[in-house]
N, C-alpha and C positions, 0 to 999 in steps of 0.2 A: 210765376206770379209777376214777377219784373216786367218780366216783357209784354205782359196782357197788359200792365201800367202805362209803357209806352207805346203803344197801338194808341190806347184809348187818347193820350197826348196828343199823338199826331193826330189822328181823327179830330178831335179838339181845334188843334192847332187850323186844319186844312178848313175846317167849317165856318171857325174865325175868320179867317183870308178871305175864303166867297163873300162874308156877309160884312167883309168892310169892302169890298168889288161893288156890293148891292148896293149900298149907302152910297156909296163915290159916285153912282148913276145917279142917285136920287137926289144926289146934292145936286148935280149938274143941272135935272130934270128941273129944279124951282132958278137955276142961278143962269143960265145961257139962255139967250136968243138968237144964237144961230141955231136953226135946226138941222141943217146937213150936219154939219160937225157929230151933233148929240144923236140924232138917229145914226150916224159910223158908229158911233161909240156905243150905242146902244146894241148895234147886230152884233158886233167885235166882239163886247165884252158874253152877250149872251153866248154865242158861239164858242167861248170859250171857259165857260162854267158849265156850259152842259154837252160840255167832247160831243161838239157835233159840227160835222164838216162843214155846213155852211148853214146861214138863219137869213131870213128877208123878215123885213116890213111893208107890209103893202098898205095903202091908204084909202080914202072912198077919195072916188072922182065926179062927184055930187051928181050922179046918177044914181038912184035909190035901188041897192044892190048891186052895184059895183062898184068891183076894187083894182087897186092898177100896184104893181110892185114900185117900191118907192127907191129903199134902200136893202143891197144886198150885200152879205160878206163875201171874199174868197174873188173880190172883181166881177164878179157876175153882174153887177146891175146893170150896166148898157145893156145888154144881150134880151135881160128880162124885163126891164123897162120897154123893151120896143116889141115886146110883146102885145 
């Protein structure tokens, strides 16, 4: 029984952590106006609450229906940028 106790703690605990990671973004999201910085911070952190090797944000390039990669984790963004 103890130990089902502290599963569910940690679990707890870990779920807590992501959703003050979320918040941290969201503060950022109303408080910064550099946008490089906050879209890093934005793939960084995504890619790192959802254990995934790497995340991009692509943007519109004010052609209606398309999108050009903007910012990407893991140093990829030159490579996919000049795509």
């Amino acid at each position: 029984m103890a130990s089902i106790g502290r599963r569910r703690v940690k679990g707890s605990e870990h779920r807590v952590r992501r959703l003050e990671r979320i918040l941290s973004v969201s503060r950022d999201l109303t408080s910064t106006l550099a946008l490089e910085p906050l879209l890093e911070r934005i793939v960084d952190t995504a890619t790192d609450l959802t254990a995934s090797e790497s995340a991009s944000i692509l943007l519109t390039d004010g052609r209606p229906g398309q999108l050009r990669f903007h910012t990407c984790s893991n140093g990829s963004t030159q490579k996919l940028v000049s795509m």
